[in-house]
C-alpha positions in Angstrom: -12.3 29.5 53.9 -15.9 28.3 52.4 -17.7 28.5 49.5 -20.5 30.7 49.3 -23.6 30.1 46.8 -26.0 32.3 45.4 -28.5 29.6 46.5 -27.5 28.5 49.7 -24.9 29.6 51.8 -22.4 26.8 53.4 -19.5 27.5 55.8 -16.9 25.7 58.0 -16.1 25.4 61.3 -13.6 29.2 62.6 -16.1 31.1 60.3 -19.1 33.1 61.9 -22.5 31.4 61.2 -23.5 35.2 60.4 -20.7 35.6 58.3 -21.2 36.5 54.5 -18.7 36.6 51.7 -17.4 40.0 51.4 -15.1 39.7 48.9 -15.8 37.0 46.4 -12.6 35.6 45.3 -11.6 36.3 41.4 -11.2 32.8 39.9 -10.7 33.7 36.0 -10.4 37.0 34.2 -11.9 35.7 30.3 -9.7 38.0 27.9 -13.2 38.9 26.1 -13.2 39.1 22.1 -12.4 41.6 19.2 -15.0 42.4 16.3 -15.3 40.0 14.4 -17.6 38.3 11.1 -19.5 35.2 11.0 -20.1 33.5 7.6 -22.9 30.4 8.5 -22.6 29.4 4.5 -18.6 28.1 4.9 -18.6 28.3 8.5 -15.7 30.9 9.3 -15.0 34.2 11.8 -12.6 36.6 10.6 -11.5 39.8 12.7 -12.6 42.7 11.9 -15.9 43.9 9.9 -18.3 42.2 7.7 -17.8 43.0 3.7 -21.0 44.2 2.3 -21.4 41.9 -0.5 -21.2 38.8 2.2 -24.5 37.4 3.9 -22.8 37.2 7.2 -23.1 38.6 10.7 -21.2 41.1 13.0 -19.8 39.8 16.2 -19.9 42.1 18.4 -16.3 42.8 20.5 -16.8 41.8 24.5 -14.5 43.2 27.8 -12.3 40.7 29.2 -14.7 39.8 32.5 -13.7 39.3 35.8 -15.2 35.5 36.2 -16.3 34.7 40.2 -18.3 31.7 40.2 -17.9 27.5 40.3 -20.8 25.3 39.9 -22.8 28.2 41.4 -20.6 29.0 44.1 -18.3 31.7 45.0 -15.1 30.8 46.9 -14.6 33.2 50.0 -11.2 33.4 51.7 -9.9 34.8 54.8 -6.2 34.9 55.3 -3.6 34.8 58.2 -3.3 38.1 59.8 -0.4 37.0 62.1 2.3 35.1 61.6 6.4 34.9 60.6 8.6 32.3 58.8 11.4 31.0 60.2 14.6 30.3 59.0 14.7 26.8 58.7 12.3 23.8 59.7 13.9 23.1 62.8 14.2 26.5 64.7 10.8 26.8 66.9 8.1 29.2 67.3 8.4 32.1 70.1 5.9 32.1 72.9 1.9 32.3 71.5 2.9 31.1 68.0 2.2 27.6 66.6 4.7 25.6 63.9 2.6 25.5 60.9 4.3 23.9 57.4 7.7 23.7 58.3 8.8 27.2 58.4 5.7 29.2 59.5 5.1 30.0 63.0 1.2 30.9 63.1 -0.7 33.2 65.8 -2.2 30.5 68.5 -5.6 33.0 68.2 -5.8 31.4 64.7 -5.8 28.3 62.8 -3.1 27.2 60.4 -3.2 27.7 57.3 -4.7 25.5 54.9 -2.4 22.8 53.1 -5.1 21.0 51.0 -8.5 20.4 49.9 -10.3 17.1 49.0 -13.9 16.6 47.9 -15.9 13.5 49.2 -19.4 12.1 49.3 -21.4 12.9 52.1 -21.8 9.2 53.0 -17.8 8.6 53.6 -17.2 8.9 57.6 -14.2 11.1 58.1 -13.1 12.4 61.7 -11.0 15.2 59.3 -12.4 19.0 59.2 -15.2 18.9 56.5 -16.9 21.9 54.7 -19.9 21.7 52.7 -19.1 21.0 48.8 -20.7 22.1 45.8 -23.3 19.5 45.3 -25.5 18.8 48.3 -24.1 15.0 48.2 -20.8 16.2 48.5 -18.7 17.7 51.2 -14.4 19.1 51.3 -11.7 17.8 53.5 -9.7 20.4 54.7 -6.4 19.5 55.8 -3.2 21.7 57.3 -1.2 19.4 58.0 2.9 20.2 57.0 3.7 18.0 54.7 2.4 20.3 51.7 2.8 24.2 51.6 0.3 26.6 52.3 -2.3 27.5 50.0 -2.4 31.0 49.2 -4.5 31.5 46.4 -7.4 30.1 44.6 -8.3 30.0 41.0 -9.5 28.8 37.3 -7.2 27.3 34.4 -8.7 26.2 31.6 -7.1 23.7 29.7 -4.9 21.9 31.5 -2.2 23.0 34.5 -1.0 26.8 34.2 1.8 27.9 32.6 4.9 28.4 35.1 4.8 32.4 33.6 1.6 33.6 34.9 0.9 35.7 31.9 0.8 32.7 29.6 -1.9 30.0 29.3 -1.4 26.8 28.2 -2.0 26.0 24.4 -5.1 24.5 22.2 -4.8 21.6 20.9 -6.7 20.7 17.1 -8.9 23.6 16.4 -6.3 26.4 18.2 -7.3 29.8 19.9 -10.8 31.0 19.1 -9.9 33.4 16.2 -11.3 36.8 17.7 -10.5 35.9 21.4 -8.7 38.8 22.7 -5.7 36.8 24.3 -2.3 37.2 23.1 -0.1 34.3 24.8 1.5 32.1 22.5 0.9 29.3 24.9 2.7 27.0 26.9 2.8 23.7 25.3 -0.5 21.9 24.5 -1.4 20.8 27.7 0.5 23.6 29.3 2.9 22.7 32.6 2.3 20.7 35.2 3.7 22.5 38.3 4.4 20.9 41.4 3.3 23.4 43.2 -0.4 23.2 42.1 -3.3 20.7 42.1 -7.0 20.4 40.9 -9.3 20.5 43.8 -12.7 19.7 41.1 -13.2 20.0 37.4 -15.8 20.5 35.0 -16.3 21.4 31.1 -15.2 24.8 29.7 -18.1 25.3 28.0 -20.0 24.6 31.3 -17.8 27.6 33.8 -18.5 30.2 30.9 -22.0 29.0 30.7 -22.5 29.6 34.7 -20.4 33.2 34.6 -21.0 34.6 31.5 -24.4 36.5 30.4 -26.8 34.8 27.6 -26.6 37.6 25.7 -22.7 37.6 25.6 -22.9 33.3 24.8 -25.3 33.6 21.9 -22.6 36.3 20.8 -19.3 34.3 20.3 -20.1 32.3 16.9 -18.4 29.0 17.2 -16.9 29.3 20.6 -18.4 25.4 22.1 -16.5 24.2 18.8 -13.1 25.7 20.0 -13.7 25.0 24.1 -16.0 21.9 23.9 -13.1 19.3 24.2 -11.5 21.0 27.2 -11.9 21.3 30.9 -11.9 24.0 33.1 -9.6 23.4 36.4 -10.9 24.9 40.3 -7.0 24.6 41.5 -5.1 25.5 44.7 -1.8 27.1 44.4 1.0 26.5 46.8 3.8 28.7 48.3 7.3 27.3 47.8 9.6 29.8 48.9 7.9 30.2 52.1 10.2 32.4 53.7 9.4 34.8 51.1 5.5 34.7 51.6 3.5 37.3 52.7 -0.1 35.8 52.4 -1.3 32.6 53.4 -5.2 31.3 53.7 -7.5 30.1 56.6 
């Protein structure tokens, strides 16, 4: 596991100094936008097409976009290849297999998976695995230890926590959905979920990770949007596997 930038390139300790990211990892998909009008004189965007008598702009409709990178960086992961669960925490691992997270017993070629991720300044002495972080002062604990549950995926939510139904996200608050977004959840609540089985590894501004992924030409595009985003934050979060005897993917 490391993240890759388009500037430099860092990596950890079990990855190849050679080593490139292959696959960048998909963080968000942005659901895009439907045509749409802009009227400057009162301020509004309505779907659909500008009427003729109005002094007011077309908006353009944009493709949901597959969104890839975090404060310049692309997250690169490489998963266990070899490994089985067990059926309960204390039944042990067969010959050339190490206990990893309670039920997991983990090829001895490889290292376990990783439990949890925690960003500190590169002046704070730590005998813990370290990657490099996304700001040259900065660097990530890695830790994969048992008391959490493996990670096995990496991603964006914006807002707040995801929903616990994948296909939702969580709610706006004062000014609502940005009227042409292309997004049909009804929401989760208006700061969505908390689930247990999920923390925030950094954070930043909404505005700020569709500023780094999306084209100019697409920004200057969606009339409005900084008024309907600008109060939120966009979440880099680690999901966890609970039912880990049901798992199939775990990362390294």
């Amino acid at each position: 596991f490391f993240f890759s930038s388009r500037r430099r390139h860092t990596r950890c300790s079990g990855v190849s100094w050679a080593r490139r990211c292959v696959q960048e990892t998909v963080l968000y998909v942005w659901p895009g936008i439907r045509e749409g009008c802009y009227c400057q004189a009162d301020n509004k965007l309505i779907v659909g097409m500008c009427n003729i008598n109005q002094n007011c702009v077309m908006v353009r409709p944009e493709p949901p976009l597959v969104l890839y990178e975090w404060q310049n960086s692309v997250v690169c992961i490489q998963r266990n290849s070899n490994y089985y669960t067990t059926s309960s925490k204390t039944e042990n691992c067969k010959s050339g297999y190490q206990k990893c997270s309670d039920y997991y017993c983990v090829s001895s070629s490889e290292k376990c998976p990783i439990t949890f991720l925690q960003t500190i300044t590169n002046t704070t002495t730590t005998k813990e695995e370290t990657i490099n972080g996304f700001a040259p002062d900065q660097k990530i604990i890695i830790r994969r230890e048992g008391l959490y549950p493996p990670m096995v995926d990496i991603g964006v939510s914006v807002i707040n926590y995801p929903c616990f139904n994948p296909v939702q996200s969580p709610r706006r608050g004062f000014y609502g959905p940005y009227p042409l977004t292309r997004d049909t959840s009804l929401g989760c609540g208006e700061y969505g979920y908390a689930e247990f089985n999920t923390f925030i590894i950094r954070s930043q501004k909404e505005m700020e990770f569709y500023t780094d992924n999306l084209d100019a030409e697409v920004l200057n595009n969606l009339k409005l949007y900084s008024q309907y985003v600008g109060e939120y934050q966009a979440y880099l979060i680690s999901r966890q596997k609970l039912l880990l005897k049901y798992d199939n993917e775990v990362c390294r």
